[in-house]
Backbone as CSV, one residue per row, in Angstrom:
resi,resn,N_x,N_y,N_z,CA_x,CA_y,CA_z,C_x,C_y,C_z
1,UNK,-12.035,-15.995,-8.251,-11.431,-15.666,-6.959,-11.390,-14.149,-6.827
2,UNK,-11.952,-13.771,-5.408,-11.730,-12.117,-5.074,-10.636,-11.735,-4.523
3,UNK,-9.422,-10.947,-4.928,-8.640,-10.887,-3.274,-9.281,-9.505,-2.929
4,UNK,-8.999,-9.341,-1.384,-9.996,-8.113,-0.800,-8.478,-7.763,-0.392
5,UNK,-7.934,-6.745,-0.385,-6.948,-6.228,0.602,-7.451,-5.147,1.695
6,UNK,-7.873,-5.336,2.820,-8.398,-4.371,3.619,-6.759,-3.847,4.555
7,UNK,-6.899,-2.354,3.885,-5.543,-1.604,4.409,-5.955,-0.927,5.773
8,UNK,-6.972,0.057,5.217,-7.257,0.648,6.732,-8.696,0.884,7.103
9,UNK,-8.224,1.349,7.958,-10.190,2.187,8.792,-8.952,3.673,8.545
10,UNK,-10.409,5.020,8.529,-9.989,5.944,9.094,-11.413,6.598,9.926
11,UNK,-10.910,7.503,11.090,-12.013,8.419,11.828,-13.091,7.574,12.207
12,UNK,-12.709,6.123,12.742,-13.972,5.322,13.272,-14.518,6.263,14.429
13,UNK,-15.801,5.785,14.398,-16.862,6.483,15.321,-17.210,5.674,16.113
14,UNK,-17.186,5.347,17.214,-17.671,4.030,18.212,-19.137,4.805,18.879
15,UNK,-20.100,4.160,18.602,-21.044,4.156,19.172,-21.258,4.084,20.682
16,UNK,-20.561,3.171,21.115,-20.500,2.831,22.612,-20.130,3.768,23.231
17,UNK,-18.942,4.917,22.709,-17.886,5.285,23.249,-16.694,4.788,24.264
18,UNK,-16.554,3.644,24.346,-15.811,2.950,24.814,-14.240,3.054,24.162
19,UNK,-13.407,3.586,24.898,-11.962,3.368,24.294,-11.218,2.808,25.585
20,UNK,-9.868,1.980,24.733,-9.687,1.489,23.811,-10.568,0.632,23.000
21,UNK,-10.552,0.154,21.616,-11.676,-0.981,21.180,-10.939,-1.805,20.280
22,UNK,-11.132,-2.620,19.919,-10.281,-3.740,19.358,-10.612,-3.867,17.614
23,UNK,-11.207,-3.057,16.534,-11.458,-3.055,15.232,-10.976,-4.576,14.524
24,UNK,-11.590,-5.066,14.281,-11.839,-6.541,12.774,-12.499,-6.371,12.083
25,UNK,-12.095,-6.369,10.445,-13.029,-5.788,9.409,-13.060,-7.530,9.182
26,UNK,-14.072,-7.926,8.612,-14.786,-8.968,8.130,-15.055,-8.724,6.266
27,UNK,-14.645,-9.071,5.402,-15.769,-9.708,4.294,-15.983,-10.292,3.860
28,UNK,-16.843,-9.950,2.869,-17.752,-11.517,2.148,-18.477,-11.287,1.117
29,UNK,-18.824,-11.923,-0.244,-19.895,-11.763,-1.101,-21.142,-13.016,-0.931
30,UNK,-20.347,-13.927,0.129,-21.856,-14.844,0.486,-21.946,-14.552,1.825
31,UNK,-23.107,-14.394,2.662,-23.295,-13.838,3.899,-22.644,-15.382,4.511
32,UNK,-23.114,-16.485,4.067,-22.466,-17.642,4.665,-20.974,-18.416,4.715
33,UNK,-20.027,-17.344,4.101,-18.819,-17.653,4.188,-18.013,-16.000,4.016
34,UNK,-17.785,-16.188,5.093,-16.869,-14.607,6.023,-15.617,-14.896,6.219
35,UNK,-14.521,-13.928,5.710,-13.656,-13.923,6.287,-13.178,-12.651,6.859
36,UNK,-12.291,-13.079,7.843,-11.898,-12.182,8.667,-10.129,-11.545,8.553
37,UNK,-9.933,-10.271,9.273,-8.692,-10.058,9.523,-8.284,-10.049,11.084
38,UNK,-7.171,-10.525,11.502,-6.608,-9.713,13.138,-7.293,-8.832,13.592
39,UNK,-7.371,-8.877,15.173,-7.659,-7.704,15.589,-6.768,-6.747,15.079
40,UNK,-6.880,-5.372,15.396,-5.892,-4.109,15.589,-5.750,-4.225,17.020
41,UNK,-4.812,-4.308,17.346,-4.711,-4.462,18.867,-3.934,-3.416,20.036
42,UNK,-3.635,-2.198,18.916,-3.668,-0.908,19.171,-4.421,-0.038,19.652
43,UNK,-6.252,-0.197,18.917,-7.175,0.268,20.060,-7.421,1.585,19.153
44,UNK,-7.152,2.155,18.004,-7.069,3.488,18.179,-8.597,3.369,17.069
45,UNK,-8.874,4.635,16.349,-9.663,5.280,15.453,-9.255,4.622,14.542
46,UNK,-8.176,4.605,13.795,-7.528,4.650,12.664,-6.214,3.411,12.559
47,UNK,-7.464,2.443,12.866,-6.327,0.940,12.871,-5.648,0.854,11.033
48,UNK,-4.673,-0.171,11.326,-4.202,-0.737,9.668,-4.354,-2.043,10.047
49,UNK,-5.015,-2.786,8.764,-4.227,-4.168,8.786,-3.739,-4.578,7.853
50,UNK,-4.214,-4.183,6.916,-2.857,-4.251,5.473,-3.105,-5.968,5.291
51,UNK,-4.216,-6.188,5.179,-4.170,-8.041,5.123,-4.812,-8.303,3.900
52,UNK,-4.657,-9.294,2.997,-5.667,-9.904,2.076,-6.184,-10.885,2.448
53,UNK,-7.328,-11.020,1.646,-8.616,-12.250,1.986,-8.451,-12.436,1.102
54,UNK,-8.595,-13.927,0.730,-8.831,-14.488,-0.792,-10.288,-14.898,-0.326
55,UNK,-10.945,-14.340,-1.219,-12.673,-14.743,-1.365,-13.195,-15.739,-2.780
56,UNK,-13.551,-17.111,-2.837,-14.240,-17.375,-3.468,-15.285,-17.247,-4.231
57,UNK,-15.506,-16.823,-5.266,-16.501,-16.602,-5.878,-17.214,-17.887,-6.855
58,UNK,-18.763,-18.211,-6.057,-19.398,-19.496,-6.599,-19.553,-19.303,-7.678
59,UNK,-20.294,-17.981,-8.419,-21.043,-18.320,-9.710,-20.315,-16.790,-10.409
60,UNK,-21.149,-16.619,-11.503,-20.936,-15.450,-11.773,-21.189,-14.395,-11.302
61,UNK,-20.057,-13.032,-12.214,-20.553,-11.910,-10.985,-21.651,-11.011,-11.815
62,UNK,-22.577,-10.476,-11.120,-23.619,-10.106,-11.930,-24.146,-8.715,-11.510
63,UNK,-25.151,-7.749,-11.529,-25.119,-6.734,-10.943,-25.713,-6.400,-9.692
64,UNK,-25.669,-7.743,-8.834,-26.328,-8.096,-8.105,-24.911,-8.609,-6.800
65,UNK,-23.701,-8.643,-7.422,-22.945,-8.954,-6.712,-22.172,-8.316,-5.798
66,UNK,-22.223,-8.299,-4.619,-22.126,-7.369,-3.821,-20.143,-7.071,-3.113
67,UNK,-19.579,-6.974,-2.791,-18.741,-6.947,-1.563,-19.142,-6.474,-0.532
68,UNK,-19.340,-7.418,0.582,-19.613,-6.273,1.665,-18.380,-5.944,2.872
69,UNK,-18.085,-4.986,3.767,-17.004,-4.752,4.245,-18.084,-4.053,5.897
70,UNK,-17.340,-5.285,7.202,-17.853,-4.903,8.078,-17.362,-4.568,8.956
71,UNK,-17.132,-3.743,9.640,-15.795,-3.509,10.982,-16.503,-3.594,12.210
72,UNK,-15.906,-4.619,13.003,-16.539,-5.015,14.656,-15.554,-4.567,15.334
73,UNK,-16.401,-4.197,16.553,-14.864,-4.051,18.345,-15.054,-5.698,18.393
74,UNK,-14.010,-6.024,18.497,-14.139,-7.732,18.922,-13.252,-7.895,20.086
75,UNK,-13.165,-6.927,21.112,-12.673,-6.659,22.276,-13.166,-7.782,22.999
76,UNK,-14.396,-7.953,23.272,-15.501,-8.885,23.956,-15.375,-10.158,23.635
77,UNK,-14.910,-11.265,23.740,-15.042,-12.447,23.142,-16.573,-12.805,23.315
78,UNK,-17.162,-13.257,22.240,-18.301,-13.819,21.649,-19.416,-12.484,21.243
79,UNK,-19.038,-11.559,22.014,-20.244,-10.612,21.586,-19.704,-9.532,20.708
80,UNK,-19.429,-9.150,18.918,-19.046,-8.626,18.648,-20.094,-7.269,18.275
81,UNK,-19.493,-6.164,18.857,-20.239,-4.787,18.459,-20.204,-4.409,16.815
82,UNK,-20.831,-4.538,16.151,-20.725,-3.931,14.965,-20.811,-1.997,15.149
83,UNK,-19.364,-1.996,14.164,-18.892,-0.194,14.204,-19.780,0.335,13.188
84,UNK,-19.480,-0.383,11.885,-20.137,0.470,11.049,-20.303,-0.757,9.785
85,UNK,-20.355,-0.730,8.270,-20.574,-1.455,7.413,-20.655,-0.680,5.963
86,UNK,-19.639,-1.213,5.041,-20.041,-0.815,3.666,-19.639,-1.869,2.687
87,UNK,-20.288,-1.321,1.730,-20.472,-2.388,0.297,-20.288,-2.048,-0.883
88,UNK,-19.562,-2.922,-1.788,-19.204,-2.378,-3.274,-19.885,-3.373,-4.420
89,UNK,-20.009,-3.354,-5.363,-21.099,-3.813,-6.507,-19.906,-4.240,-7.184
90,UNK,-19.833,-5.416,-7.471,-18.623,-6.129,-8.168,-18.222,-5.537,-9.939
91,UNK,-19.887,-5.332,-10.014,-19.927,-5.470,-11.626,-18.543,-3.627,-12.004
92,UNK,-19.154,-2.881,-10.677,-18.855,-1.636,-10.864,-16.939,-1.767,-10.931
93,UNK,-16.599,-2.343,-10.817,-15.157,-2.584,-10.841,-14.703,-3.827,-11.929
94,UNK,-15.576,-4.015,-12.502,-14.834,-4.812,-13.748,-14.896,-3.912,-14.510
95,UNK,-15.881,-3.394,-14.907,-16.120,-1.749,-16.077,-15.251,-0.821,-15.736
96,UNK,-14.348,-0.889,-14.456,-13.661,0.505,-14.162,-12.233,-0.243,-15.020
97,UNK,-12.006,-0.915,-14.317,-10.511,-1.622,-14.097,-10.554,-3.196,-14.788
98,UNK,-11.314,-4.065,-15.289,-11.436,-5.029,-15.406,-11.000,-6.035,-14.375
99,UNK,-10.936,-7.448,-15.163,-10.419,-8.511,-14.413,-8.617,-8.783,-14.439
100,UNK,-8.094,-8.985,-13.444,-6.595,-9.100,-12.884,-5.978,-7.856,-12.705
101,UNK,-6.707,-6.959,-12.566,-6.201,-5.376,-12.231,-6.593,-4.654,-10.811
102,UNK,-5.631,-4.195,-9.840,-6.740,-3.638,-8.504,-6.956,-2.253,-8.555
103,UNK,-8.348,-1.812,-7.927,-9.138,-1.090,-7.747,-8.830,-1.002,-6.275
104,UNK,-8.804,0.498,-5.787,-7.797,0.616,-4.872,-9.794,1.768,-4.382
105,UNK,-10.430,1.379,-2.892,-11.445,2.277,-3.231,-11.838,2.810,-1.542
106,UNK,-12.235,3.679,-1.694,-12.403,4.265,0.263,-14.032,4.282,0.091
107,UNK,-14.346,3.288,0.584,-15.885,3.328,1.327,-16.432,3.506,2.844
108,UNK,-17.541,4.498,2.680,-17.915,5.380,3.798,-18.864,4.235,4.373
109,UNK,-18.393,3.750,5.928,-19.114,2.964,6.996,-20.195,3.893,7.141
110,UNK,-21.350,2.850,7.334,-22.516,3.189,7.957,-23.347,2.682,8.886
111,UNK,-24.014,3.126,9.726,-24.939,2.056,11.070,-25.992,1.635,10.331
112,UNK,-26.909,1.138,11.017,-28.302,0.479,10.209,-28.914,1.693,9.416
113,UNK,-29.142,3.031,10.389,-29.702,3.879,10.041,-28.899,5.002,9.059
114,UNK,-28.632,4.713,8.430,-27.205,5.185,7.493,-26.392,6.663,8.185
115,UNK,-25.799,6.276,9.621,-25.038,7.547,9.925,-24.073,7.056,9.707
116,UNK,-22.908,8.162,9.259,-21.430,7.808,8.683,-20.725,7.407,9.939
117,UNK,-19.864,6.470,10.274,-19.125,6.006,11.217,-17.717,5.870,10.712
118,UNK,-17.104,6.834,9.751,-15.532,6.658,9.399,-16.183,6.171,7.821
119,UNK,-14.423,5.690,7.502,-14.471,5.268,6.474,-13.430,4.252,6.514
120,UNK,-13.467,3.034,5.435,-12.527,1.870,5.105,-12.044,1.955,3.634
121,UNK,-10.579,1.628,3.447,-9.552,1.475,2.511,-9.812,0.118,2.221
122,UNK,-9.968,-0.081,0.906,-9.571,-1.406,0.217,-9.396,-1.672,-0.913
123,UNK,-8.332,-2.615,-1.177,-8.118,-2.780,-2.686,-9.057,-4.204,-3.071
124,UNK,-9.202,-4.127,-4.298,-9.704,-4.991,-5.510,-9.443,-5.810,-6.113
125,UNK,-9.127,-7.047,-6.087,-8.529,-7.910,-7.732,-9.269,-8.720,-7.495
126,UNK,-10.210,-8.767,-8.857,-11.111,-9.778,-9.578,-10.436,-10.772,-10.571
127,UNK,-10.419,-12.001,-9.910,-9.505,-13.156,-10.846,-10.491,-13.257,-12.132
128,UNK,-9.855,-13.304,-13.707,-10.635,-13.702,-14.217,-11.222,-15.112,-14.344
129,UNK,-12.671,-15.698,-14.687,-13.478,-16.961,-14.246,-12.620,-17.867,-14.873
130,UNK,-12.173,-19.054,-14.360,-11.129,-19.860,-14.885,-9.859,-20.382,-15.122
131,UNK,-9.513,-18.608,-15.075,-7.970,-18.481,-14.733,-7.366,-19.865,-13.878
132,UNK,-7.618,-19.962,-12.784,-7.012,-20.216,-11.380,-7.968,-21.718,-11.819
133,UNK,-8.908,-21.985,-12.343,-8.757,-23.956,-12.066,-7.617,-24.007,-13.606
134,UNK,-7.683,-23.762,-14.115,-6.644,-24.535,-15.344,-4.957,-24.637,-14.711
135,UNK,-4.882,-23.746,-13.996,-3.432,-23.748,-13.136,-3.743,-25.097,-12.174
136,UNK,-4.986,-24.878,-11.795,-4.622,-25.758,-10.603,-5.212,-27.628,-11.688
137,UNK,-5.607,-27.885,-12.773,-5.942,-28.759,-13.485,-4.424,-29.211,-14.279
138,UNK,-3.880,-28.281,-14.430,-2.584,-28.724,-14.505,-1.596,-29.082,-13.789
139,UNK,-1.589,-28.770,-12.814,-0.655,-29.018,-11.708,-1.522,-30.836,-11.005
140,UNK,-2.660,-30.905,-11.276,-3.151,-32.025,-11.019,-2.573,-33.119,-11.779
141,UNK,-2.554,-33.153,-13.013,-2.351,-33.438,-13.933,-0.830,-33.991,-14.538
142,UNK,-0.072,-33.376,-13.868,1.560,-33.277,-14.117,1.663,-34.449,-12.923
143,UNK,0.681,-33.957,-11.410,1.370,-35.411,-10.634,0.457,-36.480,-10.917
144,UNK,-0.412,-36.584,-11.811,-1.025,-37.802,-11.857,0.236,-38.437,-12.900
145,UNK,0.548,-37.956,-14.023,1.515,-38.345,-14.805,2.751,-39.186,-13.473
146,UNK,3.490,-38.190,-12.817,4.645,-38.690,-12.118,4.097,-40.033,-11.308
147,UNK,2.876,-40.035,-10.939,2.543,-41.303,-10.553,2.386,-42.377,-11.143
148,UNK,2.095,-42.077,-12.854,1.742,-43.280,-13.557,3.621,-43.632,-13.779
149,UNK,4.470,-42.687,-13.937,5.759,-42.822,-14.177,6.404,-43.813,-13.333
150,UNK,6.190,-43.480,-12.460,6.812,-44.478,-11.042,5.996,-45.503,-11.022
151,UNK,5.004,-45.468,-11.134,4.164,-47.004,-11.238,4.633,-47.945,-12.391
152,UNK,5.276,-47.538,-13.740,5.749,-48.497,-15.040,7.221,-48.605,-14.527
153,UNK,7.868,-48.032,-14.065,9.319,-47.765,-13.154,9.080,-49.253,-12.655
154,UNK,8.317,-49.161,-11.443,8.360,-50.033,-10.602,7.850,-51.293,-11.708
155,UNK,6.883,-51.638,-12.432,6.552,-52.669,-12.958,7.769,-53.357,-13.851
156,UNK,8.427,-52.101,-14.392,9.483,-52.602,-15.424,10.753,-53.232,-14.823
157,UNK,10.936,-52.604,-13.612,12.299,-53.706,-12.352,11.742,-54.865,-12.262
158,UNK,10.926,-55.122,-11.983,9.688,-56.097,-11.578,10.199,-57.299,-12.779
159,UNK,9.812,-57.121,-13.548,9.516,-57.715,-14.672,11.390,-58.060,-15.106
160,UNK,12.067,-57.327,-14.508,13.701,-57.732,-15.339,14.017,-58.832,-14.459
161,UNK,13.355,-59.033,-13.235,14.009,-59.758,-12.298,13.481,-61.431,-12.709
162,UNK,12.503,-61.319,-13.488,12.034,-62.154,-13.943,10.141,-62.356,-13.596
163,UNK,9.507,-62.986,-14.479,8.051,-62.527,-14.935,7.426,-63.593,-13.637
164,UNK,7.708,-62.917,-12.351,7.334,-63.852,-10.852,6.252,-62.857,-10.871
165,UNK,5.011,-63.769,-10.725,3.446,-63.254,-10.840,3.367,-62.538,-9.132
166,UNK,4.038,-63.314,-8.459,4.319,-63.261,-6.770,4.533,-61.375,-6.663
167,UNK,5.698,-61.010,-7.438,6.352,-59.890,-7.808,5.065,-58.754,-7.766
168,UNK,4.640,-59.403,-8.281,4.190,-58.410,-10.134,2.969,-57.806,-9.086
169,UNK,1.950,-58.775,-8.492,1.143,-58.441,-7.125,1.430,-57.756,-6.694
170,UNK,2.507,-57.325,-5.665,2.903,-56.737,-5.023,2.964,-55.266,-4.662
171,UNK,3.154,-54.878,-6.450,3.291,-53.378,-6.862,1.581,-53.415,-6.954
């Protein structure tokens, strides 16, 4: 698991020049599963949203693994302007900081043609691989128990009332 904390934009550059504009940073390490934050609905250069994403991570992270971080005007419903875009290399933040520690890092937005458009704040925490199913394999695990509990519960009333097969069905 990734959490992304995207805190801020600073000195966005709008291409359009259009003000006010509505800033949503987006990320993702699979292009096919994005998440998003709130608009800023302030409008300015220098929105906050101070939000975390919890990002899934399918496989391992390798040096190939990217974060990417995208900021849209999403003023427009359906047509979002892309502001600018930057990206961090996963591997480069386990070697800094390892795994369950955040990496706190300011990456410089860029257009297609790499002109600087501001910059974005974000923090880091790389779950280590596993961590988070054994929590959740246990917690599975504890209510499968309470179910088998209440299921011999119920069989054992069952059975005091006397050994009625009628009963015993029932449960």
């Amino acid at each position: 698991m990734l959490k992304v904390k995207i805190c801020r934009a600073e000195n966005l550059k709008y291409i359009w020049r259009r003000f006010p504009f509505r800033p949503r940073a987006t990320a993702y390490v699979d292009i096919n599963k994005k998440f998003s934050t709130k608009d800023d609905e302030k409008g300015d250069r220098c929105p906050i949203w101070d939000e975390t994403l919890k990002i899934p991570l399918d496989g391992p992270i390798d040096d190939d693994t990217t974060l990417c971080v995208v900021i849209f005007d999403a003023r427009e419903k359906g047509a979002k302007r892309r502001i600018g875009s930057a990206s961090l290399k996963l591997k480069e933040v386990i070697n800094e900081v390892g795994y369950g520690k955040r990496a706190k890092r300011t990456l410089k937005l860029k257009r297609i043609f790499g002109r600087s458009r501001g910059k974005v704040v974000v923090e880091v925490l790389i779950e280590e691989p596993g961590a988070n199913n054994f929590g959740r394999r246990v917690r599975r695990a504890a209510a499968l128990i309470c179910k088998i509990a209440i299921g011999l519960n119920v069989i054992m009333e069952t059975l005091k009332d006397g050994p009625d097969i009628v009963n015993l069905m029932a449960c």
